[in-house]
C-alpha positions as CSV (number, residue, x, y, z in Angstrom):
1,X,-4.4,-3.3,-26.9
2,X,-4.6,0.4,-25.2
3,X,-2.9,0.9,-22.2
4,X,-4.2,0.4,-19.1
5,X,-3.7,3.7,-17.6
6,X,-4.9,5.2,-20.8
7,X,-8.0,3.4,-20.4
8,X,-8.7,4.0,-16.4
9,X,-6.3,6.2,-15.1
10,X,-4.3,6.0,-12.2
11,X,-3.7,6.9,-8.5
12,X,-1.2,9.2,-7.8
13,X,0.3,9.2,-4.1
14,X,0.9,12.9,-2.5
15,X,3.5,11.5,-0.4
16,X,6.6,13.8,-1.5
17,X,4.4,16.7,-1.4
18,X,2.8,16.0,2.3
19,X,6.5,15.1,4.0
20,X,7.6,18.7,2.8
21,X,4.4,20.3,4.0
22,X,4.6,19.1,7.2
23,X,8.0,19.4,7.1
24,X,9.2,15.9,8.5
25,X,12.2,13.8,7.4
26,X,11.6,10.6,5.7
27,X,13.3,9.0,8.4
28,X,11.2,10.3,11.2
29,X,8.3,9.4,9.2
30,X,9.4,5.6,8.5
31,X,10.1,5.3,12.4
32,X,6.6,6.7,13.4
33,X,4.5,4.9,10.8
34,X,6.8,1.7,11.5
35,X,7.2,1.7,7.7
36,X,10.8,0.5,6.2
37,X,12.9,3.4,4.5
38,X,12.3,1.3,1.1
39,X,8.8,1.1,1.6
40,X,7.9,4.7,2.2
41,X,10.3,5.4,-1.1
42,X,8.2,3.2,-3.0
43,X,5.2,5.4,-1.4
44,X,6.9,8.7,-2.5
45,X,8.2,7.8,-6.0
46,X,4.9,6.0,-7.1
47,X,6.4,2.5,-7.5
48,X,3.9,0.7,-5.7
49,X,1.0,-1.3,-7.5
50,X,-1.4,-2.8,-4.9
51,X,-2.1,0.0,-1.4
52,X,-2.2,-1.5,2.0
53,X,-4.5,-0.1,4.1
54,X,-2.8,-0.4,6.9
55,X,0.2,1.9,5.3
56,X,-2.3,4.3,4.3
57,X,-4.0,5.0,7.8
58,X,-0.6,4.7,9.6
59,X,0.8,7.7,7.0
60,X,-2.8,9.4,7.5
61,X,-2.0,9.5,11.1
62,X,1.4,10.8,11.5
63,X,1.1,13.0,9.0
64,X,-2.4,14.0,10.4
65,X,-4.0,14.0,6.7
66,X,-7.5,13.1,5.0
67,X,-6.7,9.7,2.9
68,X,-7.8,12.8,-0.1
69,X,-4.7,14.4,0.6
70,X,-2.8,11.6,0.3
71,X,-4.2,9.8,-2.8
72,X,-5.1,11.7,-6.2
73,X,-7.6,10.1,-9.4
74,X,-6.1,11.0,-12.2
75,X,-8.3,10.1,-14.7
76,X,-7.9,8.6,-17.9
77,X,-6.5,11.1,-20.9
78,X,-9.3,11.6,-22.8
């Protein structure tokens, strides 16, 4: 059976990239989007396999980010 990411692809969360942009600590961040410290590492290293919503527009807000920023297609290889 192929892979399932080889099949559809995947989503890729810009969450590393983003904290150092804006040039916040992780631990500010988790405070102001009310996220645990584990949680928001799950976020930045990818971990995660279902997105909550909620997370999403609470990071889109502190960080003050388009949810396009954030999350990245990353289409099938071909």
């Amino acid at each position: 059976m192929v892979d399932v990411l080889e099949r559809f692809g995947t989503i890729k969360i810009n969450l590393t990239d983003l904290i150092e942009q804006r040039g916040i600590s992780k631990n500010k961040l988790s405070q102001r989007a009310e996220m645990q410290r584990t949680q928001l590492n799950n976020y930045c290293n990818n971990t995660i396999s279902r997105l909550d919503i909620d997370v999403l527009a609470r990071l889109c807000t502190v960080l003050e980010c388009n949810i396009s920023e954030l999350l990245q297609f990353v289409p099938p290889e071909q």
